[in-house]
Kinemage of the C-alpha trace (Angstrom):
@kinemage 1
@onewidth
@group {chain A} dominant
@subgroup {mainchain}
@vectorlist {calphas} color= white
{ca unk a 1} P 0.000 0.000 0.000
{ca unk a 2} L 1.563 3.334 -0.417
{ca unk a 3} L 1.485 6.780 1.185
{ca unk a 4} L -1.543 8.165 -0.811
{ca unk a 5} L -3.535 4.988 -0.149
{ca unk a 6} L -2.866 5.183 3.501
{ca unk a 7} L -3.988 8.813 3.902
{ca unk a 8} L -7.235 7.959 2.171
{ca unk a 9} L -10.336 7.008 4.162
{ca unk a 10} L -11.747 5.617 1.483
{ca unk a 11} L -9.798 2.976 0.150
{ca unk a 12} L -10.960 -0.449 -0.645
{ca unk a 13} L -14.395 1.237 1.158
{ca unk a 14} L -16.271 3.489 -1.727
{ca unk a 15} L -16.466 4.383 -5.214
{ca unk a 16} L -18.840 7.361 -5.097
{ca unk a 17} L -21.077 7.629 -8.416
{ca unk a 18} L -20.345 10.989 -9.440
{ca unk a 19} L -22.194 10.487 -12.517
{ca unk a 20} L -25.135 8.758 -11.134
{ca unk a 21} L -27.070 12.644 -11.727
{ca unk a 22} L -25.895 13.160 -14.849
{ca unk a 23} L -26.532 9.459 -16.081
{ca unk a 24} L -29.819 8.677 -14.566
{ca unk a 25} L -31.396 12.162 -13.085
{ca unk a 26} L -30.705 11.146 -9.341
{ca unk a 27} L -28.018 12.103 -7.925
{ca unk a 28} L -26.324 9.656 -5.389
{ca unk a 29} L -27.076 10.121 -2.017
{ca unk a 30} L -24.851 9.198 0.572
{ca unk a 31} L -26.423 6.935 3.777
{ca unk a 32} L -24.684 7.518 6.804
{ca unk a 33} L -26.373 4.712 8.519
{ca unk a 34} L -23.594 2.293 8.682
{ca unk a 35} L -20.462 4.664 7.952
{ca unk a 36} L -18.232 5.774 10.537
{ca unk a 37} L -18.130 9.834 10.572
{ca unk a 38} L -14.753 9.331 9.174
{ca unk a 39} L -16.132 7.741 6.080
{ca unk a 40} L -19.080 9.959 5.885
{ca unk a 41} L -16.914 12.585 6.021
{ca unk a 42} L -14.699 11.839 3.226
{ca unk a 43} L -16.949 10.573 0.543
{ca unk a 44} L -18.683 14.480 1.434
{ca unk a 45} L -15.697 16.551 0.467
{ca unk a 46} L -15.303 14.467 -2.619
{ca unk a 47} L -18.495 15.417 -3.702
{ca unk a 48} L -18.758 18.770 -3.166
{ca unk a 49} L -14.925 18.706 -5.042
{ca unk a 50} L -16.168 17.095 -7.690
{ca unk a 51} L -19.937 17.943 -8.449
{ca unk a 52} L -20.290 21.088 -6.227
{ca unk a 53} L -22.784 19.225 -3.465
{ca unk a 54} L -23.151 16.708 -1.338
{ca unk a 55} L -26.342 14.766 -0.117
{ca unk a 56} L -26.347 13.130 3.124
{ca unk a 57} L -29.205 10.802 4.713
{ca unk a 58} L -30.106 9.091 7.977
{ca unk a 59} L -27.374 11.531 9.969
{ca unk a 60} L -27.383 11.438 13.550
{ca unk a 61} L -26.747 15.008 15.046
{ca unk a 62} L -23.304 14.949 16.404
{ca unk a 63} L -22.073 13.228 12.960
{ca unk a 64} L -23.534 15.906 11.008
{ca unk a 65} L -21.512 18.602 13.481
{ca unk a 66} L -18.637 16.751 13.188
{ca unk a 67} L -18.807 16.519 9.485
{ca unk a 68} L -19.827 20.207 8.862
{ca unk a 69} L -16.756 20.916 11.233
{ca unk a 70} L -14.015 18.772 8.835
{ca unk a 71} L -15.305 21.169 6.289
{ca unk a 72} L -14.864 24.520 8.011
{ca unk a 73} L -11.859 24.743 4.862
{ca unk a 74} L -15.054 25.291 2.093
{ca unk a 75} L -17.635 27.969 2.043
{ca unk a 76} L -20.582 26.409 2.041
{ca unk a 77} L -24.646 26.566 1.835
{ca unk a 78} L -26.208 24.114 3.729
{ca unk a 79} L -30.033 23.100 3.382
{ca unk a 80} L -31.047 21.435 6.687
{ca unk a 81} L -34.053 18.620 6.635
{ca unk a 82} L -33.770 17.684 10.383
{ca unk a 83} L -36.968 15.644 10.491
{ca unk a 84} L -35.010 13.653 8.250
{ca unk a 85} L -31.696 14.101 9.453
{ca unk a 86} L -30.407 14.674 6.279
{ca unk a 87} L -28.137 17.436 4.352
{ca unk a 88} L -27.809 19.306 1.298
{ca unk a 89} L -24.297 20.552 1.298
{ca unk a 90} L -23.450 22.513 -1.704
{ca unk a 91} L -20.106 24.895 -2.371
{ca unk a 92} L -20.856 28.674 -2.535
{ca unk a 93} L -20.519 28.230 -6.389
{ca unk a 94} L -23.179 25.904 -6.419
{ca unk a 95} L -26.009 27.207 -8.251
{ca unk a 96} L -29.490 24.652 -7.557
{ca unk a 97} L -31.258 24.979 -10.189
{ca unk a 98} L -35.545 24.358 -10.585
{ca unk a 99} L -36.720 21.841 -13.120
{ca unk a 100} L -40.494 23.194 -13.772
{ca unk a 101} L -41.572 19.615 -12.068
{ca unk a 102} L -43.661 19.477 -9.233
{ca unk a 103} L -44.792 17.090 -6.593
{ca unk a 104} L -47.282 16.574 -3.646
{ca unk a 105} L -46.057 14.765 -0.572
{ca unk a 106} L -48.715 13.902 1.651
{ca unk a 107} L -48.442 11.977 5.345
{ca unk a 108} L -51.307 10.248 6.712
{ca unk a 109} L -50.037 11.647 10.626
{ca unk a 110} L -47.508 13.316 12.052
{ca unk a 111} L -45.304 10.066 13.028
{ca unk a 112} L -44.914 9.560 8.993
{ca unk a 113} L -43.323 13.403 8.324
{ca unk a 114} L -39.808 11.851 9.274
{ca unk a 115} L -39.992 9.640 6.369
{ca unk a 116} L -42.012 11.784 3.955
{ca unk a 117} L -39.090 14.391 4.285
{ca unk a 118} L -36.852 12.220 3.073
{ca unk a 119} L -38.902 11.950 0.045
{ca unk a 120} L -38.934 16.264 0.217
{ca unk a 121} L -35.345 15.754 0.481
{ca unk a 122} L -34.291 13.929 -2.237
{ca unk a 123} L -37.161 15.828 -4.619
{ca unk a 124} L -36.185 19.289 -3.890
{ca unk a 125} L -32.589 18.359 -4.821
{ca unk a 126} L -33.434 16.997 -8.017
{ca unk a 127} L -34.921 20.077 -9.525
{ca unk a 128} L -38.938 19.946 -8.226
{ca unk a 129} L -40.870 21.974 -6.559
{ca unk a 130} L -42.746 20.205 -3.312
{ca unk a 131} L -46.050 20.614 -1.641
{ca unk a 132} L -46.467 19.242 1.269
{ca unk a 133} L -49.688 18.225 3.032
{ca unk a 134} L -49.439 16.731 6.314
{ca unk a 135} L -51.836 14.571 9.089
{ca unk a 136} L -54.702 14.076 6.884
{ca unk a 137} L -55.019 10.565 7.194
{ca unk a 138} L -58.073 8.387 7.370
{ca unk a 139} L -59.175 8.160 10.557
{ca unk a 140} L -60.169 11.986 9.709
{ca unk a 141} L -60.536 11.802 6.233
{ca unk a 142} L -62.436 14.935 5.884
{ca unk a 143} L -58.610 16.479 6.288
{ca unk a 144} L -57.817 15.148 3.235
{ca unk a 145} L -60.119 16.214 0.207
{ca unk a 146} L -59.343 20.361 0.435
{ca unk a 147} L -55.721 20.197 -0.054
{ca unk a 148} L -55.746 17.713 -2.098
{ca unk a 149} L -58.127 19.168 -4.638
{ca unk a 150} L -56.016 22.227 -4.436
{ca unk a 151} L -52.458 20.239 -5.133
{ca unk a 152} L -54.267 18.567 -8.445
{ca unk a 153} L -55.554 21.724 -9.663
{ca unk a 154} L -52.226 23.463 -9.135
{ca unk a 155} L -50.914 20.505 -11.837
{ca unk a 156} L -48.932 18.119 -9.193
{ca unk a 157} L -47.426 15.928 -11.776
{ca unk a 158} L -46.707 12.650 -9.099
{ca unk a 159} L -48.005 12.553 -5.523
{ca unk a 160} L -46.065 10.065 -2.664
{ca unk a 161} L -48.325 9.179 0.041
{ca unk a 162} L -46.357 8.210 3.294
{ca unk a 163} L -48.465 5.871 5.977
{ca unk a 164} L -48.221 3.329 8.415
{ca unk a 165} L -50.738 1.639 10.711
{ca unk a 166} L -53.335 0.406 8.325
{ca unk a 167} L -51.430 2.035 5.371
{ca unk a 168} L -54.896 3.012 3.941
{ca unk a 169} L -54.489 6.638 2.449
{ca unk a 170} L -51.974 5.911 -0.655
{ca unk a 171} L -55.013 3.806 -2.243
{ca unk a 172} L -57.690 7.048 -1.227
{ca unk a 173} L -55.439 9.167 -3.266
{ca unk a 174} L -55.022 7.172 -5.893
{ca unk a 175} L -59.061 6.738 -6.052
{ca unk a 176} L -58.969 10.371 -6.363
{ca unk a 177} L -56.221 11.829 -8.065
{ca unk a 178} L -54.998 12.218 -11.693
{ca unk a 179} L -51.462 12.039 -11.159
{ca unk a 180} L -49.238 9.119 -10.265
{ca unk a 181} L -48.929 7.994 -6.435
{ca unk a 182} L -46.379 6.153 -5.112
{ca unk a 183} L -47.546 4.572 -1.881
{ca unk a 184} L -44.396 4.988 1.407
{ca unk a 185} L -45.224 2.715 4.138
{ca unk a 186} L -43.622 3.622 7.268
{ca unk a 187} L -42.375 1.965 10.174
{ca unk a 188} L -45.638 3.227 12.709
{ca unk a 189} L -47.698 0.683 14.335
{ca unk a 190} L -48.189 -1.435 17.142
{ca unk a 191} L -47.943 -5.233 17.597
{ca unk a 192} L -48.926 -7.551 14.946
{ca unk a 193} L -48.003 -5.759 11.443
{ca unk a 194} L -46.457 -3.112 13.317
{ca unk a 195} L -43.276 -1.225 12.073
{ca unk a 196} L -44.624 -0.845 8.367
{ca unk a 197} L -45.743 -4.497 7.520
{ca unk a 198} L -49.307 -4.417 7.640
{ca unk a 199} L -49.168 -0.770 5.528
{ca unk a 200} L -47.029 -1.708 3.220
{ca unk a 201} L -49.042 -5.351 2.516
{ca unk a 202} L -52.152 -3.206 2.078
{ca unk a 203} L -50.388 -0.874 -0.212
{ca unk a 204} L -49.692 -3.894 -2.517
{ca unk a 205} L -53.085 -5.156 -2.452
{ca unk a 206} L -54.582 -1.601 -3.582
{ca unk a 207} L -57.256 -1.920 -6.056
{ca unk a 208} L -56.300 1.658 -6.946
{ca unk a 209} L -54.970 1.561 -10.392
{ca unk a 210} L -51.871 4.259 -10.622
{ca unk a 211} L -50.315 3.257 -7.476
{ca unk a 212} L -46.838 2.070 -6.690
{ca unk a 213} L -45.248 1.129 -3.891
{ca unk a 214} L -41.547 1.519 -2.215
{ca unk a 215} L -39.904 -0.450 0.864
{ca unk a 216} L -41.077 0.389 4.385
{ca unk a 217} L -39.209 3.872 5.219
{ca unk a 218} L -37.464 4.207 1.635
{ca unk a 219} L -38.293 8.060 1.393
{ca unk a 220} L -35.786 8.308 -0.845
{ca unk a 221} L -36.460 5.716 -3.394
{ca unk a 222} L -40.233 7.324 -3.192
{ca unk a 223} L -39.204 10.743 -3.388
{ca unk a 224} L -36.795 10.026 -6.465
{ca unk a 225} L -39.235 7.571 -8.255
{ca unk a 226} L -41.642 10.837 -7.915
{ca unk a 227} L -38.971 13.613 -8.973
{ca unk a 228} L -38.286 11.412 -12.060
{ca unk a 229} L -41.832 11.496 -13.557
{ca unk a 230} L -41.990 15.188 -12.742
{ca unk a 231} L -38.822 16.242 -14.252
{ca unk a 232} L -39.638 14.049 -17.400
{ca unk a 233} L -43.064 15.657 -17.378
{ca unk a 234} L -41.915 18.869 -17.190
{ca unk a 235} L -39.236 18.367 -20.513
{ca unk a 236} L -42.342 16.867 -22.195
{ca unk a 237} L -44.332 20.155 -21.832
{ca unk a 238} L -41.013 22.171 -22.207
{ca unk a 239} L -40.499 20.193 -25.568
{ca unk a 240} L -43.661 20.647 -26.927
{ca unk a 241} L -43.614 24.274 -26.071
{ca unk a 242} L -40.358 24.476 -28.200
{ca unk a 243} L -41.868 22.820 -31.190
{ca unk a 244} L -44.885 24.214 -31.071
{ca unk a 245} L -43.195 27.945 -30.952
{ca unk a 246} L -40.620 26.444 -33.990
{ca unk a 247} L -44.006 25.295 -35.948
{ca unk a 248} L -45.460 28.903 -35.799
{ca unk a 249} L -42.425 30.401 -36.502
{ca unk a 250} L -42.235 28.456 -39.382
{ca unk a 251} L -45.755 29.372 -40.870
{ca unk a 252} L -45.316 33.268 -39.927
{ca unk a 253} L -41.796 33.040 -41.832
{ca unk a 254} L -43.019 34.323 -45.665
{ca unk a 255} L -42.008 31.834 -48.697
């Protein structure tokens, strides 16, 4: 092993995606759940060296202060998500940048925010505007239908639905919405089916067509899945605006 290999945290431990954005339209987020700060740490500065931002999830407090500390060398804007314990580090040349896409991320009660803020998370940093509409689930249904007509005729273009318990509110959505819903069970419950089984199991039985469903607590795979219809949405309309402009253009122009 030589010296450089030695003074690198990361060796033989991870090959950050740098590309993963520009390849696929999600950027890679890193998971601290599992790393040592050390590691976190590292694989951070490379990606703020190398793509101008970082994106960190599941980070306990004193991580994230220790982390934000190791780079007190770079000036930095920092977007904090606490529910979700998660960062959006970016260098002070950074510019974020808005996609025209827009989603609705509704939690059936208060316990599901910390996962449905994941899925805000990981949507605001691909490009897409997010509303949010939270503790309207079914045991007070009544909550739901205002908002919710509101976000459709505001032109949500995907909707994730976080719930646990009974996991019930993804498929009353998808009953009454127009856009795509991706269904994010989360780990609320007690005993039998607790900690996101039975909701997620009742997710995947919906007999609401235009539902999908993630892993129990994968906020990130929802929001993502979500921020990817959105953004392709929005490049549809963006497109056909374009040609449509070129096409009139075209017929003005005198032979």
């Amino acid at each position: 092993m030589n010296s450089s290999q030695q003074n690198n945290p990361l060796h033989n431990t991870a090959r950050p995606d740098y590309e993963r954005e520009t390849r696929r339209g999600i950027p890679e987020v890193i998971l601290a759940e599992g790393k040592t700060v050390e590691q976190t740490a590292a694989i951070t500065r490379q990606f703020i060296e190398r793509t101008g931002r970082a994106l960190i999830s599941r980070l306990r407090d004193e991580a994230a202060a220790e982390i934000l500390y190791s780079l007190s060398d770079i000036e930095l804007n920092i977007v904090k998500y606490p529910e979700a314990r998660a960062l959006n580090i970016m260098s002070s040349s950074y510019h974020p940048f808005k996609t025209g896409g827009h989603i609705g991320v509704i939690s059936a009660g208060t316990s599901d925010i910390p996962v449905a803020e994941e899925a805000c998370f990981i949507a605001e940093a691909m490009g897409c505007r997010v509303s949010r509409i939270y503790d309207v689930g079914v045991a007070g249904v009544h909550r739901l239908f205002q908002p919710l007509d509101a976000l459709i005729a505001d032109g949500v273009d995907a909707i994730v639905v976080a719930a646990g318990m009974d996991g019930a509110l993804p498929s009353l959505v998808a009953g009454l919405s127009p856009a795509p819903v991706i269904g994010l069970p989360t780990p609320v419950g007690y005993g039998l089916g607790g900690q996101g089984k039975a909701a997620l199991y009742s997710m995947l039985q919906s007999c609401s067509p235009g539902l999908t469903v993630v892993n129990i607590g994968n906020g990130i795979g929802a929001g993502s899945f979500a921020a990817l219809i959105a953004n392709r949405t929005a490049k549809a309309i963006a497109d056909r605006a374009g040609y449509a402009e070129t096409v009139l253009s075209e017929r003005a122009t005198p032979e």
